[in-house]
Structure formats: structure tokens, C-alpha cells
C-alpha positions, 0 to 999 in steps of 0.5 A: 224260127229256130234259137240255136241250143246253147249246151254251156248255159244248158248244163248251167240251167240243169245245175241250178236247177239240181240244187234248187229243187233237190238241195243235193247233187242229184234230181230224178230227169224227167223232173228236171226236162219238165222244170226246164221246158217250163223255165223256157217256156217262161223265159219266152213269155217274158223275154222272148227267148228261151234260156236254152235255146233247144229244140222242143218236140210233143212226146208222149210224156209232154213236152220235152227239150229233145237235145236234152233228152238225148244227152241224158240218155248217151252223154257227150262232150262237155255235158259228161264233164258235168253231169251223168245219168244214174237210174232215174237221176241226174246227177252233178260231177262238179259245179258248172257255175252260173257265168252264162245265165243272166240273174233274170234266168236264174230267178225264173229256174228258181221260180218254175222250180218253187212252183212245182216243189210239191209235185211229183214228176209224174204229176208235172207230166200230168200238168204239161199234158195240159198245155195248149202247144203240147195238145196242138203238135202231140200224137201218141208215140211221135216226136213232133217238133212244137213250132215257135209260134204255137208256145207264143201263142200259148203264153199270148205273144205271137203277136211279136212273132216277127220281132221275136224272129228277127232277135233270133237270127241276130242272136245266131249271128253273133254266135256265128261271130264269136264261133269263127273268132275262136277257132 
């Protein structure tokens, strides 16, 4: 079961994500890829899906949103419109908005962020180290794809890995929908 990554509501998610946690225009990355991941994990726990919809992989450093990472590191289309790599930061160019987030995605960016404000990004590294789907799928200097149903199982859901699966390929068929109306 794959969700299809959603770049918009990604560089949303990141932006909310800059202001929340720093008040600024600007968050250390590897941060921000932690407090994602966690919002996604979240987001699957209570709602079945993810908010971006990314490719997740056990790295060295924990879990991580692998097309995040790879934006991070080379930029591309639209996401460099919104947001460069300075150093270790992540920085905002302009306001993306928040259009394609639901108020419920928000409330959990903000909350995961909340969680973690006192912790370090080395700590929260520490802390994802921990998780059950990251010590399942991890081996030292590889990027193994962490399977849906390892995180469902994590947060106890996979029991609805079916209905989940099935919500999945709906969801990708109206994006296939709204793709083709627009081209």
C-alpha cells in the first residue's frame, strides 16, 4: 500500500511546521523531517493516512520522509519556490498557505511540534530510534522502505490494513482524475 506524495500539502505542512516550532522563517531540517515523520505517523493513527503521503525508509538517524530528504538536499520544482537549504536550516521564501491541509492536519503538526518543543533534534533522533516499525525495517548504513503495515501496527491499527488499502487506491484514483482534467 502506497499513498501517492503530495508535494503542495508537503511544503504547506513544512511551512507550518517553520512557524510553529521556530516563530521564524527558518528550522534546523533534520528537525523538521523528525516532527514530520511524527505528524504522519500521527495522522495515520487517527485518520488513517498520512498528511504527505511520502515514502518513508529506516535510515541511520530514524525514520525518515525519503522525498523530503531528497528536496532538502537538491531542491526541485515548486518546492524552491518555497523553501531553500541554508546550512542546517530550512528556510521559508514565502508563505505557502495552508489551503490544502484540513484544520485536523494542522492541530496535529502543531500538536507533534508542542511535543517535542523541548527537545533537541538530536534527542528526537534518539527518540525515533525507539519506535517499533524503525527497529523492525533499520539496518546500519541502508535506506529500507518501512512498510505501511509495520507503522500500523506500531500505532495498533493494522487490523484496518484493508480498509486503509482500499482508501489508498481511491484517493490515488481521484488524483489520477483531477491530474488528466488538468492537463
Amino acid at each position: 500500500m502506497n499513498f501517492r506524495f503530495n508535494l503542495p500539502r508537503t511544503i504547506q505542512a513544512i511551512a507550518v511546521l517553520i512557524r510553529e516550532d521556530s516563530g521564524t522563517d527558518r528550522a534546523d531540517y533534520l528537525r523538521l523531517l523528525k516532527i514530520l515523520y511524527l505528524a504522519d505517523r500521527m495522522s495515520i493513527e487517527r485518520f488513517n493516512r498520512p498528511i504527505t503521503g511520502d515514502h518513508i525508509v529506516a535510515m541511520d538517524h530514524g525514520p525518515v520522509l525519503s522525498n523530503v530528504l531528497n528536496l532538502i538536499n537538491r531542491g526541485g520544482e515548486l518546492w524552491s519556490d518555497f523553501l531553500v537549504t541554508r546550512g542546517v536550516n530550512l528556510c521559508l521564501l514565502q508563505d505557502p498557505g495552508d489551503d490544502d491541509l484540513s484544520p485536523a492536519e494542522i492541530g496535529i503538526l502543531k500538536e507533534v511540534t508542542r511535543k517535542f518543543e523541548a527537545m533537541s533534534p538530536w534527542d528526537i533522533v534518539n527518540w525515533t530510534h525507539e519506535l517499533p516499525e524503525w527497529l523492525k525495517n533499520h539496518r546500519e548504513g541502508t535506506s529500507i522502505p518501512i512498510p505501511m503495515s509495520d507503522i500500523l501496527e506500531s500505532v495498533n491499527r493494522s487490523s484496518e490494513l484493508e480498509e486503509i488499502n482500499e482508501e489508498a487506491e481511491h484517493l490515488d484514483s481521484i488524483d489520477a482524475l483531477i491530474r488528466s482534467l488538468h492537463r
